[in-house]
C-alpha positions in Angstrom: -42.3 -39.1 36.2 -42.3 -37.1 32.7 -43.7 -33.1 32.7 -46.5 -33.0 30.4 -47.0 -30.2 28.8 -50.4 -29.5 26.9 -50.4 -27.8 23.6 -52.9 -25.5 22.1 -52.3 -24.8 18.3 -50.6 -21.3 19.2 -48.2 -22.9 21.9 -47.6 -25.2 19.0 -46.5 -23.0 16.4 -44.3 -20.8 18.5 -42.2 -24.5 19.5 -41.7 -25.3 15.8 -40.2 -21.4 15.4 -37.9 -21.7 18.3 -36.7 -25.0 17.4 -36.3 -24.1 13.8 -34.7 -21.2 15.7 -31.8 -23.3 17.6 -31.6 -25.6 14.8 -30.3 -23.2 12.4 -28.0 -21.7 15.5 -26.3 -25.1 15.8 -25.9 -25.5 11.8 -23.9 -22.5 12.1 -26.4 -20.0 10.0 -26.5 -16.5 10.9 -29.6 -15.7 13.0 -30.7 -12.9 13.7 -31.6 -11.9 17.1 -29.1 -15.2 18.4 -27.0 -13.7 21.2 -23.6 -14.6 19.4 -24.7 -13.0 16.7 -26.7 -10.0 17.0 -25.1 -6.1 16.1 -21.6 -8.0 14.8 -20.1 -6.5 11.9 -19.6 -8.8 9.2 -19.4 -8.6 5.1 -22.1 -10.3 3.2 -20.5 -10.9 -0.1 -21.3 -12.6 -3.7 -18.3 -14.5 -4.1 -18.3 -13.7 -8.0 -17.9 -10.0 -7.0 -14.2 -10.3 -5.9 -13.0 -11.4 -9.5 -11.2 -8.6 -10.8 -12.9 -6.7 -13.7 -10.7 -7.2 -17.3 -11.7 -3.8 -18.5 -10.7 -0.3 -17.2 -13.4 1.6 -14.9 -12.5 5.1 -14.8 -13.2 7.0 -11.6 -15.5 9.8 -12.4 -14.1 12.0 -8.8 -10.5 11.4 -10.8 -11.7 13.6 -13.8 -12.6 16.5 -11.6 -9.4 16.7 -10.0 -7.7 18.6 -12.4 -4.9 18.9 -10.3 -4.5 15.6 -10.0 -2.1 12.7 -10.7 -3.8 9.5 -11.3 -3.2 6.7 -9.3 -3.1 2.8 -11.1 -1.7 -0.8 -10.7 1.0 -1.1 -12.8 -0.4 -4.7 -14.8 -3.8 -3.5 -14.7 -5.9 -2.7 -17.8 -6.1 1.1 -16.2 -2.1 1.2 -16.8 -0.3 2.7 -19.7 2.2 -0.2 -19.5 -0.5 -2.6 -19.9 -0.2 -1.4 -24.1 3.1 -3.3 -24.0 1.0 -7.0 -23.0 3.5 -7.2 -20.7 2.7 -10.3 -18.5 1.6 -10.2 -14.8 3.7 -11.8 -12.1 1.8 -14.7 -10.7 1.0 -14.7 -6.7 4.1 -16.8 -6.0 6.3 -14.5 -7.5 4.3 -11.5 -5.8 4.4 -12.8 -2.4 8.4 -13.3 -2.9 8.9 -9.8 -3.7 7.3 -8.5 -1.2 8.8 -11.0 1.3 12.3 -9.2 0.0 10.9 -6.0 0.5 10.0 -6.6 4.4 13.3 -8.5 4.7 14.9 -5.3 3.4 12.8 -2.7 5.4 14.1 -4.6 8.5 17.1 -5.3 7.2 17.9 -1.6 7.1 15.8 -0.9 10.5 18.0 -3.1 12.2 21.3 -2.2 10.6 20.7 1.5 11.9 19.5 0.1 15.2 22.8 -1.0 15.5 24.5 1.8 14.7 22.3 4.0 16.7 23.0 2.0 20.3 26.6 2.7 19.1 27.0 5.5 19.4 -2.1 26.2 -0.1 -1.5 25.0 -2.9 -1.7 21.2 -4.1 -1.6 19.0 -7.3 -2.8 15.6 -7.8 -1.6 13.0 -9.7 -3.6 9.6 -10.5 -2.4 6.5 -9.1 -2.4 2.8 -10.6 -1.5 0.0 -8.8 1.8 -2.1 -10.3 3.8 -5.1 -9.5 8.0 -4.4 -8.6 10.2 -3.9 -5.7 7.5 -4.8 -3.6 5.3 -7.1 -5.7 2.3 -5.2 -6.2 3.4 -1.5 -6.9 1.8 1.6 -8.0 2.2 3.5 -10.6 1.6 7.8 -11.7 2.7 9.1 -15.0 4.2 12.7 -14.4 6.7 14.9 -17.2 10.4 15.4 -16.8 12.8 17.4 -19.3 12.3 20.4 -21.7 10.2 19.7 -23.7 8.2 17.6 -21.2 8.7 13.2 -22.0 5.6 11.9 -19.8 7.3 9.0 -17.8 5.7 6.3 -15.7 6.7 5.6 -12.7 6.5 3.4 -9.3 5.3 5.5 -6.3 7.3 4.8 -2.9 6.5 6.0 0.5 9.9 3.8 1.7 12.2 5.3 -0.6 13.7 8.9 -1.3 15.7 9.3 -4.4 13.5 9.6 -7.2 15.3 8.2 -10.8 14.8 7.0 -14.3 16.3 4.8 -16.7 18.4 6.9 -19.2 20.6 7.1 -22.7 22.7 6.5 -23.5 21.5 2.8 -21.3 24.7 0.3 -20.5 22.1 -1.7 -18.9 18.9 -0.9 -19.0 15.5 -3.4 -18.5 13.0 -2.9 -20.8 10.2 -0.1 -20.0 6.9 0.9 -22.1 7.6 4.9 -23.2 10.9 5.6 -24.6 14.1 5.8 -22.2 15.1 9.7 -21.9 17.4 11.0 -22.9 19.0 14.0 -21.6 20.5 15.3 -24.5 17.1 15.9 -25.9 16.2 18.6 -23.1 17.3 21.9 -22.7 16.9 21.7 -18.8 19.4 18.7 -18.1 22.4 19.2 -15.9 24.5 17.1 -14.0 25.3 17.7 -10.1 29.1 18.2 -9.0 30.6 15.9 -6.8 31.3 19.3 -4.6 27.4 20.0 -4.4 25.7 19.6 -1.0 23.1 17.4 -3.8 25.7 14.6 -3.8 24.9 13.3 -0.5 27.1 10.5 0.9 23.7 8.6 1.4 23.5 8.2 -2.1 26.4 9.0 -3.8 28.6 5.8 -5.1 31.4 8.0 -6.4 32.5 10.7 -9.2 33.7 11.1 -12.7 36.7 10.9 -13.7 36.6 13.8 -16.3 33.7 15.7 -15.7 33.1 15.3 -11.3 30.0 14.3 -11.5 28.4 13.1 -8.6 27.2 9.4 -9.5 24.5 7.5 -7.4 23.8 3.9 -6.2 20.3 2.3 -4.9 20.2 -0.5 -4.1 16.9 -2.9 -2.9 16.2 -5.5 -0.8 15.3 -8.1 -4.0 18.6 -7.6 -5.9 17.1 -4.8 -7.8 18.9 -2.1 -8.2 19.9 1.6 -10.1 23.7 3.0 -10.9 24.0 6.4 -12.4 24.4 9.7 -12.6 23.0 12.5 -10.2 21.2 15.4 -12.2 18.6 18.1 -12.4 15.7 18.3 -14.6 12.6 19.7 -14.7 9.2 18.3 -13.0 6.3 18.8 -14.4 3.2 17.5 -12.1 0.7 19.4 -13.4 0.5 22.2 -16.1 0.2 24.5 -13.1 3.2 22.9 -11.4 6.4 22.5 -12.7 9.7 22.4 -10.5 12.8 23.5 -12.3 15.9 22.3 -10.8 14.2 18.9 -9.6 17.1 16.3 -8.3 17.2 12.8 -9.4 19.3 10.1 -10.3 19.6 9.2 -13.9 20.1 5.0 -14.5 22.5 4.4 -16.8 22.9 0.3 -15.8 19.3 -1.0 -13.8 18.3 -4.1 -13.2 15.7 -5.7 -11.6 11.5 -6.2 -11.4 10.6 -2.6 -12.2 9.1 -4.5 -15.7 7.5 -1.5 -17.9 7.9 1.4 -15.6 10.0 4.4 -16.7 11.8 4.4 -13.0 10.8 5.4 -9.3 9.1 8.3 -7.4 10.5 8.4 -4.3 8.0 9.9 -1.3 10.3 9.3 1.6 10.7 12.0 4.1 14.5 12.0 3.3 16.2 14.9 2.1 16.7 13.7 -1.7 12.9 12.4 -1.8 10.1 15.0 -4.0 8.5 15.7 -0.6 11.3 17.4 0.9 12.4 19.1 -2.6 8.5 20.1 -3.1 8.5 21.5 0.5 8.4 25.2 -0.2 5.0 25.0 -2.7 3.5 21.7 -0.7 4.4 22.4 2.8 5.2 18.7 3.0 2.0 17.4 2.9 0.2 14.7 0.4 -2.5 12.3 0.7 -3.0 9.0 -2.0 -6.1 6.8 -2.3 -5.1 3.4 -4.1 -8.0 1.3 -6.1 -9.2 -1.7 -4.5 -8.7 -3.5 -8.4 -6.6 -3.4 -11.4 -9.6 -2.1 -13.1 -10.2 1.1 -11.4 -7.7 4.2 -10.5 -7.3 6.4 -7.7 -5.4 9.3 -7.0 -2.2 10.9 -5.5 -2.5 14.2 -4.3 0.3 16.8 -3.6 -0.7 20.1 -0.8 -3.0 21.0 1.8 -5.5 20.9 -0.2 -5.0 17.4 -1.0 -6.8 15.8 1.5 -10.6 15.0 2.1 -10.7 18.7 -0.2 -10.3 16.4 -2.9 -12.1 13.3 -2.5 -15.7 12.4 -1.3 -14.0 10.9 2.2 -16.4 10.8 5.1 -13.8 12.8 7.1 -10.4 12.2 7.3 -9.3 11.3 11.3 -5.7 12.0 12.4 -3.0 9.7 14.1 0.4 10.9 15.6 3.0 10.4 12.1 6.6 10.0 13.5 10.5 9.8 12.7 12.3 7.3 14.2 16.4 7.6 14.2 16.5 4.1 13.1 14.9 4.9 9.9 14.8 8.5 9.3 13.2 7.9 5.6 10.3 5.7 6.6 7.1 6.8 8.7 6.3 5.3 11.7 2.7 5.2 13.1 1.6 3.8 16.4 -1.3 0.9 16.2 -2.9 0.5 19.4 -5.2 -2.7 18.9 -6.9 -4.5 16.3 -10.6 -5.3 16.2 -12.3 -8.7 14.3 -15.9 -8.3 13.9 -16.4 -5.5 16.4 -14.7 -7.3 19.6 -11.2 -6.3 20.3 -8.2 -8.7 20.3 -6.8 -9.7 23.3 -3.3 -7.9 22.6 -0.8 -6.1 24.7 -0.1 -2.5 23.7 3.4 -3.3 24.5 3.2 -5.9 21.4 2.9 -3.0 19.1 5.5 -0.6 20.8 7.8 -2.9 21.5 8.7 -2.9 17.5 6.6 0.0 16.3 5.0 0.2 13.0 5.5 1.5 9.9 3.0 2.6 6.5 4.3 2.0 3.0 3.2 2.0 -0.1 5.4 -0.6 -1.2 5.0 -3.4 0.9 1.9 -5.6 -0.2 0.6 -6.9 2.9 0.7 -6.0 6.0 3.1 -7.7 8.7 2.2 -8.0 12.3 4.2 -8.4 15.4 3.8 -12.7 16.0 1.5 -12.4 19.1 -0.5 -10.0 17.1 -0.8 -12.1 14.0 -1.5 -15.1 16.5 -4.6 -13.6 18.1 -5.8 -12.2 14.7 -5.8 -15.6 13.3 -7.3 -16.9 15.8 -10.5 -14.5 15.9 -10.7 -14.7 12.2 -10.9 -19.1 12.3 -13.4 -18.7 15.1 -15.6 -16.9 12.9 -14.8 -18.6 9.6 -15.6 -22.3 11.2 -18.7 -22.6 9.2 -16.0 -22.8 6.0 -13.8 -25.2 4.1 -10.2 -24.5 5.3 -7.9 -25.6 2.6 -3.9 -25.6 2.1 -2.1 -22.5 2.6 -0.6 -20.9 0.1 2.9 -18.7 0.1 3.1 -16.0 2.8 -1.1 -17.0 3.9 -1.5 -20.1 6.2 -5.5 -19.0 6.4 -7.2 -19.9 3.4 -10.5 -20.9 2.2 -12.3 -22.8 -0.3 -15.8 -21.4 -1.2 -16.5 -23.4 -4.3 -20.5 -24.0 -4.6 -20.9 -20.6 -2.8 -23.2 -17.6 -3.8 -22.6 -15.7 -1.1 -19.6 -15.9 2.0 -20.0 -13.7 5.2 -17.0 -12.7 6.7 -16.0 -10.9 9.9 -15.0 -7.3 9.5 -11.4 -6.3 10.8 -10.7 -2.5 11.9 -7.3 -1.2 13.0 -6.9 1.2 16.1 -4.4 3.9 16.7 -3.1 6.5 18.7 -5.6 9.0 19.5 -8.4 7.1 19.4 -9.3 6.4 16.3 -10.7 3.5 14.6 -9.6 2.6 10.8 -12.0 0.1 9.0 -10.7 -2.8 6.2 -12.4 -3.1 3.4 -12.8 -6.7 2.4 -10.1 -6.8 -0.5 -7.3 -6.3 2.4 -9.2 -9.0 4.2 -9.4 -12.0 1.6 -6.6 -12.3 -0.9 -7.7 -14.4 -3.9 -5.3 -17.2 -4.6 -6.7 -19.2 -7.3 -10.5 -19.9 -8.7 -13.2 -19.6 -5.4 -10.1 -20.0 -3.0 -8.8 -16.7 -0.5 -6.8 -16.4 2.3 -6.9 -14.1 5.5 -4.9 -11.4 3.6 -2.2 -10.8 7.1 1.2 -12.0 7.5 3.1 -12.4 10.6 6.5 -11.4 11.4 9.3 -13.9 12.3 10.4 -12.2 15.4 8.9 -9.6 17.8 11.6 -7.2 17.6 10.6 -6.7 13.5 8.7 -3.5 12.8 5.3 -4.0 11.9 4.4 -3.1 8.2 1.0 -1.4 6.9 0.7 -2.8 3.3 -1.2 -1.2 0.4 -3.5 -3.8 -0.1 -5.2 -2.8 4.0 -4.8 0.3 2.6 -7.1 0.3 -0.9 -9.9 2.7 -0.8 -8.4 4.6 2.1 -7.8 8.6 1.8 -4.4 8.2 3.1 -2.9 11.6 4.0 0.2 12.7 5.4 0.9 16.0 6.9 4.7 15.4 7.6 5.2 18.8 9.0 2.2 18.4 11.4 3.6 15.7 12.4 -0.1 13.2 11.4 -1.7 11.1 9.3 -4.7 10.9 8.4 -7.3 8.3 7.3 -10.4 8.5 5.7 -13.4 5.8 4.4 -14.8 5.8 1.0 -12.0 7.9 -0.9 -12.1 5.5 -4.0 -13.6 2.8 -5.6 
């Protein structure tokens, strides 16, 4: 026997709302109110926003910094080495650089691994985001020499030795300021091969004539630098200059440094500018990198540094450690990851098993496999209502959102130790790939027992400080644009 159920026009109106209602749930379209729905994070997005801007925006917090070094990438219209129309690495070539910088990082984990079971004051300078040993690098401009020569130069939070390319050059790459050259400073001296400087970590041998001490680095991509091992004079800021300042000066380099002057190395190894800066600094910085080549950020040296210097909505504090496997790099502990406010389903032990490491260099970030796995897996869940197309390099995620206005995707969040909660902004979510096409911007590891890697591009926008001393690091939202 059919129910029949009378209808007045009331009873009528509210039937047409709820099955409008569930029709709309089953299409997919977010409804507000609908159970699956309701209080989960997500980004609502005009797909024509995440095209980079062609112009240079300057940050307006960088100008007031005035202790500040500013922070750019290196192919970006913000960068110095931009004047020299040098041209930008496409994604394929990106992704492959970084791809030899993780294969190095672990390379060098691994190696020492081995060996290991065998046996007040601050300054600030701008930061722009480049593409070299590492793919997408950044870049500050600082002074060196007597008189100062303003230089340009890759930042690195994996390496320690800081050096430039200098005359006169056996082999030297082309760069956009003029190669130094020592002989036109009054400051310039070479380091003995007897000098507790010379350290067998970097040193590749000496001079016949003079004993100079004279260095080798070399990376993971081929790249590399061969030299001699000097002091100079670094000048951050006006306000601080460092006499005495060790670095290595490239006489024969090679590799995808393209434009830049040389390296800045911010390891916590002994040759690296945070332990030489130690005394002024107390071995503490903080960076913020740009989310785009059109916009700068900055990279801050002392105390002060931190959310002091930036309009950060507090900066919240991890546990920063050293790990005798790789004394240089620093090691953070995640804890979970979150995709639109509901936690993965991963083991802790995933995470610890490896541990994790941040870095400036690498481009993006590299999860344990069953990490990567469940992260993928939340992500597609959410994305369903989306054309999948073919992945692309390192990204086996990737969408198509030609005909789109706007996308909404699901906001990811990192956890780490001590309970705190670090949000993604959406460029370290989707990575543009081509026109209206971007992939989930992650990358797994091949095996479980490779470190983890935080990448710059999770990083953009983030007050990133580090109080090495203190033994933390610290994270904060809204540092820059």
């Amino acid at each position: 026997m059919a129910l029949s159920i009378p209808f007045s026009g009331s009873s009528h109106a509210s039937f047409l709302c709820l099955l409008m209602f569930v029709l709309m749930y089953l299409k997919g379209a977010p409804v507000y109110g609908a159970k699956k729905e309701h209080d989960k994070p997500y980004h609502v997005v005009n797909v024509k926003s995440l095209d980079p801007n062609p112009y240079c925006i300057e940050s307006t917090k960088d100008q007031r910094k005035r202790e500040s070094l500013k922070v750019v990438q290196r192919h970006g219209p913000c960068s110095r080495m931009n004047e020299a129309r040098t041209s930008a690495p496409t994604l394929v070539e990106i992704m492959s650089h970084d791809q030899a910088r993780v294969d190095s990082l672990q390379h060098r984990l691994h190696v020492n691994s081995d060996r290991n079971n065998l046996n007040d004051s601050k300054a600030t300078l701008p930061a722009k985001p480049g593409r070299s040993i590492g793919s997408a690098n950044y870049v500050v401009t600082l002074g060196l020499g007597t008189p100062k020569k303003d230089l340009t130069l890759i930042f690195d939070t994996g390496s320690d030795v800081t050096w430039i390319q200098c005359q006169p050059c056996m082999s030297c790459y082309e760069q956009q300021e003029p190669i130094f050259n020592p002989s036109d400073s009054q400051t310039y001296k070479n380091v003995s091969c007897t000098s507790p400087q010379c350290s067998p970590d970097l040193k590749l041998g000496c001079t016949r004539s003079t004993k100079t001490c004279v260095y080798a680095v070399v990376y993971g991509d081929g790249s590399f630098t061969l030299g001699l091992y000097a002091t100079e004079t670094l000048t951050l800021t006006p306000s601080d200059v460092f006499p005495g300042f060790a670095f290595g000066c490239g006489l024969n380099n090679t590799g995808l440094f393209s434009g830049a002057a040389g390296l800045l190395g911010l390891g916590r190894g002994p040759a690296s500018l945070i332990t030489q800066t130690a005394s002024k600094y107390g071995s503490y910085f903080s960076y913020c990198l740009p989310t785009s080549s059109s916009s700068s950020g900055t990279l801050v040296f002392g105390k002060d540094g931190g959310s002091g210097t930036t309009n950060s909505a507090g900066i919240n504090y991890t546990t920063l450690s050293a790990n005798s496997n790789g004394p240089s790099f620093y090691f953070i502990e995640v804890t979970g990851i979150k995709v639109a406010g509901e936690l993965l389903p991963i083991s802790q032990s995933v995470f610890s098993s490896a541990g994790t490491i941040i870095d400036s260099g690498t481009v993006i970030t590299r999860l344990q496999p069953a990490a990567y796995d469940a992260l993928r897996t939340g992500f597609r869940q959410l994305m369903m209502n989306y054309t999948m197309t073919q992945g692309v390099s390192l990204f086996d995620t990737c969408y198509d959102f030609s005909g789109r206005d706007k996308v909404v995707v699901p906001k990811i969040s990192f956890l780490f130790a001590g309970d705190i909660e670090v949000p993604i902004e959406l460029v370290g979510i989707l990575y543009k790939v081509g026109p209206s096409r971007f992939c989930l911007a992650f990358a797994g590891n091949s095996d479980a027992s490779d470190v983890g890697i935080f990448g710059n591009v999770q990083q953009q926008t983030l007050d990133v400080v580090y109080d090495v001393a203190g033994g933390k690091l610290g994270f904060g939202s809204g540092g820059c644009s």
